[in-house]
C-alpha positions, 0 to 999 in steps of 0.5 A: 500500500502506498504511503498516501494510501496508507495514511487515509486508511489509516486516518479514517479506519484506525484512528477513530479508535484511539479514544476507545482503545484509551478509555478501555486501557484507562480502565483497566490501568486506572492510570491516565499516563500509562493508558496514554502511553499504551494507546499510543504503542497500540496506534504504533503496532497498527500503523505498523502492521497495517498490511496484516489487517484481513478486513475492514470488518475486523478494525475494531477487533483487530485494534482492541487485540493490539490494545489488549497484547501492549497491556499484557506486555506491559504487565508481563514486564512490570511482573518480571521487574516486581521480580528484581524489585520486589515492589510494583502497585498494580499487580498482586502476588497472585498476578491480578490488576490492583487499582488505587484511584478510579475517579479519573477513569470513567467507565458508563455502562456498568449502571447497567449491571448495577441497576442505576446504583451508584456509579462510584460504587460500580467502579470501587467493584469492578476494581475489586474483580480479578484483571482477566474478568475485568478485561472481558467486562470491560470490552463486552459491556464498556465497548459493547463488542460481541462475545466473539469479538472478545474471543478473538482479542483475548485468544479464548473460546467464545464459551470460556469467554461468556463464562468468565463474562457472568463469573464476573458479573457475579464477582462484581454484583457481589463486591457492589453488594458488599459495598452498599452494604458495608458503605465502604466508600 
């Protein structure tokens, strides 16, 4: 592809993504500059590997599974240097995302599993589920992607993604719950 075709396609197919892919990465970092910094390597990748695009039906999926590969590799890193440094805030023992302060991401939908319950509250609960379902609530709920666009982006089987998908809603009903409950905010 020449480089001018190559940059409209690229302005018109891809970049209308990049506030998505940085709300989703926002969420799941609850770190603006990180989450910046990701969309931008994610931008990065696409532009890169452009020519590996199959359809323009697959975009979105196609930039999310880049979104989502730059966080694992991220994590990955931040665990290998937890390692060497025994000291890292945003991953536990266990591997599992830990999240300190959630009012400078926002995430809209989850009202809609809360049933209009306290947003502030919904966001405390979501921190509060494991990193592999927030992933996936996030992209089905949030991004409003299909199971099976989730699948692909997560490489898992849209089954063990639906499952993880309720397990996590579970998860996350509960941890609302409990919260209400205890008016731990």
């Amino acid at each position: 592809m020449k480089y001018k075709k190559r940059e409209k396609f690229f302005n018109e197919n891809i970049v209308p993504y990049y506030y998505n892919v940085y709300n989703y990465l926002c969420r799941l970092t609850n770190d603006e500059e990180l989450a910046a910094d990701l969309t931008q390597e994610t931008m990065e990748k696409a532009w890169r590997g452009l020519d590996n695009l199959k359809s323009l039906d697959a975009v979105k999926t196609w930039i999310f599974r880049i979104a989502t590969n730059q966080l694992k590799l991220y994590f990955r890193a931040q665990t290998a240097q937890k390692r060497s440094h025994e000291e890292i805030d945003s991953i536990n023992e266990k591997g599992e995302l830990i999240i300190e302060n959630v009012s400078s991401c926002e995430l809209e939908p989850l009202e809609e599993i809360i049933l209009k319950g306290d947003k502030k509250a919904a966001m405390e609960a979501l921190k509060r589920v494991q990193q592999e379902y927030q992933v996936i609530i996030n992209l089905y709920l949030v991004e409003g992607l299909t199971f099976n666009e989730v699948a692909v982006i997560t490489e898992k089987a849209n089954s063990t993604v639906q499952y993880q998908y309720k397990k996590g809603v579970k998860m996350l009903r509960k941890e609302f719950d409990r919260i209400m409950e205890k008016g731990e905010l």
